[in-house]
DRENDREN-756839 format. One line per field, with one value per atom (N, C-alpha, C): residue number from 1; x, y, z. Coordinates in nm, 2 decimals. Example, Ala and Ser with C-alpha at 12.3 -4.5 7.8 and 13.67 -1.06 7.14 Angstrom:
DRENDREN-756839
resi	c(1,1,1,2,2,2)
east	c(1.32,1.23,1.32,1.28,1.37,1.29)
north	c(-0.57,-0.45,-0.33,-0.22,-0.11,0.00)
up	c(0.78,0.78,0.78,0.71,0.71,0.79)
***
This chain:
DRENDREN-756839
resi	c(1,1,1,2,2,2,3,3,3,4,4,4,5,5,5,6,6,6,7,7,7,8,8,8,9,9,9,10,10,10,11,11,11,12,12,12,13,13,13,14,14,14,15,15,15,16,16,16,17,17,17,18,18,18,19,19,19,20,20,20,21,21,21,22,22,22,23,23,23,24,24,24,25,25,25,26,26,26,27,27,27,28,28,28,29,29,29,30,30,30,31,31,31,32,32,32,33,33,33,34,34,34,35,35,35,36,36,36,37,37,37,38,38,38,39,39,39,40,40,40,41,41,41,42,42,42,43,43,43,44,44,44,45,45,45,46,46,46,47,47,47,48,48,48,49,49,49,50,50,50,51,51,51,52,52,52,53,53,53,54,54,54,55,55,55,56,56,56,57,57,57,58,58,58,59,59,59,60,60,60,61,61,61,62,62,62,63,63,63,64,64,64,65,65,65,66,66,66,67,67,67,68,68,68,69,69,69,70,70,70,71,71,71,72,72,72,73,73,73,74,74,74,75,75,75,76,76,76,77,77,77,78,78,78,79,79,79,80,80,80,81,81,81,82,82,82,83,83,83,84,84,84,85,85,85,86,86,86,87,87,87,88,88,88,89,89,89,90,90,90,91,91,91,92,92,92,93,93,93,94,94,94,95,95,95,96,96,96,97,97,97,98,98,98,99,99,99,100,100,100,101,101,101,102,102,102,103,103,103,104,104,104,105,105,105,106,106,106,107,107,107,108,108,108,109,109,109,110,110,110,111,111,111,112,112,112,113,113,113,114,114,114,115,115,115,116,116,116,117,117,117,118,118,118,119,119,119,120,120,120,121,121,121,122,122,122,123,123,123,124,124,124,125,125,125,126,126,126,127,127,127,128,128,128,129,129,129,130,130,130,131,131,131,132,132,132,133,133,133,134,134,134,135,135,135,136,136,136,137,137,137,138,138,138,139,139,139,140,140,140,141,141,141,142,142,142,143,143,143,144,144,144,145,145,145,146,146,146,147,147,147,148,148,148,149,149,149,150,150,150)
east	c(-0.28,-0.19,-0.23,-0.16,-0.17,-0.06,0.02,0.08,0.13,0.20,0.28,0.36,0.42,0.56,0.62,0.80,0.87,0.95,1.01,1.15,1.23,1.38,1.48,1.61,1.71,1.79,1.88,1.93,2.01,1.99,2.00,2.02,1.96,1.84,1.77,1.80,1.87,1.86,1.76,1.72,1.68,1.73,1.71,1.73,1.61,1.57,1.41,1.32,1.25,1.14,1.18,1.33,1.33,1.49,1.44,1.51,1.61,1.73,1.83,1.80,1.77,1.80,2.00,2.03,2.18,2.21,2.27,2.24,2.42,2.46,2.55,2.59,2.68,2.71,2.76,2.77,2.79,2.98,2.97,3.07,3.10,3.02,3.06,3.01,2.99,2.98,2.83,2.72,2.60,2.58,2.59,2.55,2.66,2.79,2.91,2.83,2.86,2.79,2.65,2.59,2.50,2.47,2.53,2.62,2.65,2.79,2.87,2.74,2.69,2.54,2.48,2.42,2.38,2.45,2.53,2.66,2.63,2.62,2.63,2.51,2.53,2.47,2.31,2.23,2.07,2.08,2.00,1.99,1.84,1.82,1.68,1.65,1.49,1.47,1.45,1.55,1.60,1.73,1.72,1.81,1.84,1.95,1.99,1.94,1.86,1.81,1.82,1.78,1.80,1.64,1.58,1.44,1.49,1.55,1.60,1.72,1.77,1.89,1.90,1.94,1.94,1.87,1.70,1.61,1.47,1.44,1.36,1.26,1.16,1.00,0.99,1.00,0.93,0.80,0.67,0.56,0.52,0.49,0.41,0.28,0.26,0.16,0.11,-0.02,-0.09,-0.04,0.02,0.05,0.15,0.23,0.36,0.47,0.46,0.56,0.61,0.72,0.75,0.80,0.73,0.76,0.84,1.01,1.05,0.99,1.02,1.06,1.10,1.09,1.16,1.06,1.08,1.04,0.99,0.93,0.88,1.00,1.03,1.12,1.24,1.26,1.41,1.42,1.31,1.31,1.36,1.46,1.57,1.68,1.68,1.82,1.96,2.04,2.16,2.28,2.33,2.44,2.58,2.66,2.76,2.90,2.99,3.09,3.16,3.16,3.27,3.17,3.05,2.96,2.83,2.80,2.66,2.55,2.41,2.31,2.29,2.26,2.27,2.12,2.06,1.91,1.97,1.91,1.93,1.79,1.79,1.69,1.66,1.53,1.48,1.34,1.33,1.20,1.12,1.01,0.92,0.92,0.87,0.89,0.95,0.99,1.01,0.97,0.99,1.02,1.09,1.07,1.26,1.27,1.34,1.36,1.54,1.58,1.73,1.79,1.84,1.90,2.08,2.16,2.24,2.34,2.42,2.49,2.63,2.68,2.82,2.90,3.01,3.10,3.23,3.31,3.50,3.48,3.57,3.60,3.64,3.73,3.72,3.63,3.48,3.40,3.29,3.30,3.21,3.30,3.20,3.19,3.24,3.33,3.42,3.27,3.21,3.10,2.96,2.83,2.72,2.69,2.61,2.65,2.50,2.51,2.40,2.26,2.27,2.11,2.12,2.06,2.09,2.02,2.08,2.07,1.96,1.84,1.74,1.74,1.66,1.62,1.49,1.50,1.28,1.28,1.23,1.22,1.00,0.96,0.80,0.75,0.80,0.68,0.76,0.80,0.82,1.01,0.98,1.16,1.22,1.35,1.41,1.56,1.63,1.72,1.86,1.95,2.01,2.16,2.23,2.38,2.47,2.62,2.70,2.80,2.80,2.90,3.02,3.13,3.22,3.19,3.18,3.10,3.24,3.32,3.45,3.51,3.49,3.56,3.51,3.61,3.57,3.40,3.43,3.30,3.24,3.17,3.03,2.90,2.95,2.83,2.76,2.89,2.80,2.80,2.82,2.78,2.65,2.60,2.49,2.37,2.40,2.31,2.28,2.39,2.37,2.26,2.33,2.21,2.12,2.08,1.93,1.89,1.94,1.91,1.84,1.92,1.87,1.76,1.76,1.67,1.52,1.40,1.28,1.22)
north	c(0.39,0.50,0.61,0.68,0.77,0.89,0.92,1.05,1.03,1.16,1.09,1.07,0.98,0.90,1.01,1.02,1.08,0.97,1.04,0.94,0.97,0.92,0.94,0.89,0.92,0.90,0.83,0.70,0.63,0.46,0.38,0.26,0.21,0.09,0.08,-0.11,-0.12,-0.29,-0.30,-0.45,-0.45,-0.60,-0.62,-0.72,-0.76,-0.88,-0.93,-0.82,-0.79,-0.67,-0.53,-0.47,-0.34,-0.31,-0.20,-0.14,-0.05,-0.02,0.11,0.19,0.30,0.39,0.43,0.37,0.48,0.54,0.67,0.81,0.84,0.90,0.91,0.96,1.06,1.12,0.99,1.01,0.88,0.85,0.74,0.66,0.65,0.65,0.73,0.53,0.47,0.32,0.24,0.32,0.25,0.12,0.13,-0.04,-0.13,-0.10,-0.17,-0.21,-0.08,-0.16,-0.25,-0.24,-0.31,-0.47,-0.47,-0.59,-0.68,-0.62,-0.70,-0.71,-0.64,-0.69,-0.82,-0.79,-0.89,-1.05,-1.04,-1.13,-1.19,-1.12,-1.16,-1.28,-1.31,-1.48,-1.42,-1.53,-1.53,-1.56,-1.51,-1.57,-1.62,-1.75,-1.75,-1.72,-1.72,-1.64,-1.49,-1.44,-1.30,-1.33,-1.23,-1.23,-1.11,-1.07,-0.92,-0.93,-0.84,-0.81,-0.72,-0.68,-0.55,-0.48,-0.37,-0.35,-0.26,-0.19,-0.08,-0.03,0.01,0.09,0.17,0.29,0.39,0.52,0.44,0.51,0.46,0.56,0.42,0.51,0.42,0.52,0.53,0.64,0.62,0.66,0.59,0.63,0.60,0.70,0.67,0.63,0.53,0.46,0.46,0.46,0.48,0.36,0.37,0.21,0.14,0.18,0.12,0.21,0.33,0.43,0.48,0.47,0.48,0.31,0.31,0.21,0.26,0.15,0.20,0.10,0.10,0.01,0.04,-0.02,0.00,0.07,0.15,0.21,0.03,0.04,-0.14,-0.11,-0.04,-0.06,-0.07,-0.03,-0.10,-0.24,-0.28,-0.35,-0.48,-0.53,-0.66,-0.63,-0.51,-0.47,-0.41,-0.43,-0.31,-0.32,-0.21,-0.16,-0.23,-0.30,-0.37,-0.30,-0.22,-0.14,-0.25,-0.21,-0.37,-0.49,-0.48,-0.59,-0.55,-0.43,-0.36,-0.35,-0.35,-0.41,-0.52,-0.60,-0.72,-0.73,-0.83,-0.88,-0.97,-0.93,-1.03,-1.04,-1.12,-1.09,-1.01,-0.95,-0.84,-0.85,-0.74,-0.77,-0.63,-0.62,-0.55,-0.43,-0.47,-0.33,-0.37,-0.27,-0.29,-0.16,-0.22,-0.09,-0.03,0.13,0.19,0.24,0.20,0.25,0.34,0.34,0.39,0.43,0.51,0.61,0.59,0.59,0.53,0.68,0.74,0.82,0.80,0.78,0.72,0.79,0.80,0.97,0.91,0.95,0.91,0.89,0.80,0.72,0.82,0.92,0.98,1.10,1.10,1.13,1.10,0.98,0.86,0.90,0.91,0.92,0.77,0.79,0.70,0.62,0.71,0.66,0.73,0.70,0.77,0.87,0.97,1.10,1.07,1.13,1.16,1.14,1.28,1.27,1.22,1.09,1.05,1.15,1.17,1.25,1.17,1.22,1.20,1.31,1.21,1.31,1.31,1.39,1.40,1.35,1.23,1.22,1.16,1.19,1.21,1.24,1.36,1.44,1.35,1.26,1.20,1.17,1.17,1.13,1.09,0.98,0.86,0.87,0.80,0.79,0.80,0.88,0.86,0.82,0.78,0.68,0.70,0.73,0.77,0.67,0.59,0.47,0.51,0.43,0.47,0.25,0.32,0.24,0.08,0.16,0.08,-0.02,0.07,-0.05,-0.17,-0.30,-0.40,-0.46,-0.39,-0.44,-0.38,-0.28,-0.17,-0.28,-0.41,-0.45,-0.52,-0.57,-0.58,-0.53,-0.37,-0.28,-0.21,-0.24,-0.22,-0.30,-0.42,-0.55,-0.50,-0.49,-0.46,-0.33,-0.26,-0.15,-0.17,-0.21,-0.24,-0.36,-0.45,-0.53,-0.47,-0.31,-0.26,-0.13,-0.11,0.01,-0.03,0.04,0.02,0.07)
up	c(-6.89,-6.88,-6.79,-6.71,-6.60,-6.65,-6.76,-6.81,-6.91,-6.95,-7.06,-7.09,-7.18,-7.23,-7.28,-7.23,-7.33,-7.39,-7.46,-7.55,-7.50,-7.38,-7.40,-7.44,-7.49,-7.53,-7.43,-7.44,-7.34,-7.36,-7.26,-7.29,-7.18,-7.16,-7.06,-7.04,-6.94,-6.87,-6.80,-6.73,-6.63,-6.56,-6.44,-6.37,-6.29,-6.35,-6.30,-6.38,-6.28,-6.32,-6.30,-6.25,-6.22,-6.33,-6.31,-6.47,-6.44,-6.53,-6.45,-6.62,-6.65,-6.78,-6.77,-6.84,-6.86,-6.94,-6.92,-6.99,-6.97,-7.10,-7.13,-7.26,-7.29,-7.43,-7.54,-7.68,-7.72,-7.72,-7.70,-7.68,-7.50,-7.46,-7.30,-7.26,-7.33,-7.29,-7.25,-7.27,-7.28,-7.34,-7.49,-7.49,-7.46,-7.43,-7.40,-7.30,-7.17,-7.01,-7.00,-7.12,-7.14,-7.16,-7.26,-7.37,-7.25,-7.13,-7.04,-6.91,-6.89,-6.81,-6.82,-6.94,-7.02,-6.95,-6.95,-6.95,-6.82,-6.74,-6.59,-6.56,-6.47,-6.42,-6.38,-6.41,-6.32,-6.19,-6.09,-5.95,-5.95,-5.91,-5.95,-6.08,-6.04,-6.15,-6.27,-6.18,-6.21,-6.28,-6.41,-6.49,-6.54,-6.58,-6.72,-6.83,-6.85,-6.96,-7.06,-7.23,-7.22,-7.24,-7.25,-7.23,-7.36,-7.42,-7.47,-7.51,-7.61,-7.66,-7.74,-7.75,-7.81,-7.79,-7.81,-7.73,-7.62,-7.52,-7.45,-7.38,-7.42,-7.39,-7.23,-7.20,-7.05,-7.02,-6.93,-6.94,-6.79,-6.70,-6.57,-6.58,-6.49,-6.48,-6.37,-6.27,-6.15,-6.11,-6.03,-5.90,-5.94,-6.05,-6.12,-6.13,-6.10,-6.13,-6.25,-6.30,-6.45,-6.45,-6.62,-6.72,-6.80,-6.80,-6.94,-7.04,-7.20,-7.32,-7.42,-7.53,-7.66,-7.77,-7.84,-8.00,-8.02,-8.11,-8.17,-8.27,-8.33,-8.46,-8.45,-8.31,-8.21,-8.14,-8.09,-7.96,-8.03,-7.92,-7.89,-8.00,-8.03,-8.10,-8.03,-8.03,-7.94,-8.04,-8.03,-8.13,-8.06,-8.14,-8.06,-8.19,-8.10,-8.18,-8.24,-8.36,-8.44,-8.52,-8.48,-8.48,-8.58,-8.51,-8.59,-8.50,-8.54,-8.50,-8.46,-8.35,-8.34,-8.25,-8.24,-8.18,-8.04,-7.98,-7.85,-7.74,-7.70,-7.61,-7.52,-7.50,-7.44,-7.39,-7.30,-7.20,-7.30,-7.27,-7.37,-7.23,-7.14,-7.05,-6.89,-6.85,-6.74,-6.62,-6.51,-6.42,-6.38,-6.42,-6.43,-6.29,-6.17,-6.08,-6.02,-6.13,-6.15,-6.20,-6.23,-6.35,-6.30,-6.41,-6.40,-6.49,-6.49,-6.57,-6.54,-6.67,-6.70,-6.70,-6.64,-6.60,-6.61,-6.66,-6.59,-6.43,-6.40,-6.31,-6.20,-6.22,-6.13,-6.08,-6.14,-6.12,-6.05,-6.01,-5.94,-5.77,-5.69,-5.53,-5.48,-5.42,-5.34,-5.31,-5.22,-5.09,-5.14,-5.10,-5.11,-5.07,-5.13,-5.06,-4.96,-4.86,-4.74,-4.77,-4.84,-4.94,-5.06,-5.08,-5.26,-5.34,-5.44,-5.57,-5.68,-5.72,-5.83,-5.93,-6.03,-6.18,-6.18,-6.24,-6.26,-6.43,-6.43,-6.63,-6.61,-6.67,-6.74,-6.60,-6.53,-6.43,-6.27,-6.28,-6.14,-6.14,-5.97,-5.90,-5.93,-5.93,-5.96,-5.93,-5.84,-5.77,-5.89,-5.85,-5.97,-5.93,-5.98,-5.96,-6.07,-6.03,-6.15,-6.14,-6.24,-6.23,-6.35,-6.39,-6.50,-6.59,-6.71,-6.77,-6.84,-6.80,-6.87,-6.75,-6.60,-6.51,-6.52,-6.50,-6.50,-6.42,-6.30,-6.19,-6.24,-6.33,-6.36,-6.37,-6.46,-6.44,-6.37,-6.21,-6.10,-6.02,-6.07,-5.91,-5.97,-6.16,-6.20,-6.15,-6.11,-6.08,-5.93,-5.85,-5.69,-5.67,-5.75,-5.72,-5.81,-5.87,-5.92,-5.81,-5.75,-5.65,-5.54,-5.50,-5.39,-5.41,-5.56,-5.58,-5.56,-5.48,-5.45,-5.58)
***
């Protein structure tokens, strides 16, 4: 360990080894956009996963950046509306290189803005991205940019 872990509140995927945190008020579509993630196809051996839901530790580490994962008393659980609690598979940690915030639709930028926009969560940067959690494509323009996030 190189700082320290907070807890925050949101819903953490990842694709392969790199991670998006999505942050959003409740009902604003976290583990939905999660759930339908989930869903989407492996390339290789890269796949959707979930690392976290509800709440998700983030901890910087020297030479890894931030790590997200799960509470132990959560992990491979996600809340499915209609359903409950449900277990699915999950990765124990990942690397969060993306922050993802769920906004109405017409709150999401046609195009990228110039300078991309970051959040600072446990002391360091992190690129941040505002998707709308309900459109049908959210969970592969979540995959694409986690594809492209360094």
């Amino acid at each position: 360990m190189s700082g320290k872990s907070v807890i925050v509140h949101g819903t953490c995927v990842a694709f392969g080894s790199k991670a998006a945190l999505l942050r959003g008020s409740s009902g604003a579509g976290k583990s939905d956009l999660a759930l339908r993630f989930m869903a989407v196809g492996p390339e290789g051996d890269q796949r959707p996963r979930l690392v976290a839901d509800d709440q998700v530790v983030v901890e910087p580490r020297n030479g890894a950046g931030l790590i997200a994962s799960s509470p132990a008393t959560i992990a491979g659980r996600i809340e499915v509306r209609g359903l409950g609690i449900v277990e699915v598979p999950h990765l124990a940690e990942a690397a969060l290189v993306l922050v993802v915030d769920l906004v109405p639709s017409e709150d999401v930028p046609r195009m990228p803005e110039k300078v991309p926009q970051s959040v600072e969560i446990a002391g360091r940067r992190i690129p941040l991205l505002r998707l709308s959690a309900f459109e049908p494509s959210a969970p592969l323009k979540l995959k694409l940019a986690l594809q492209a996030a360094s």
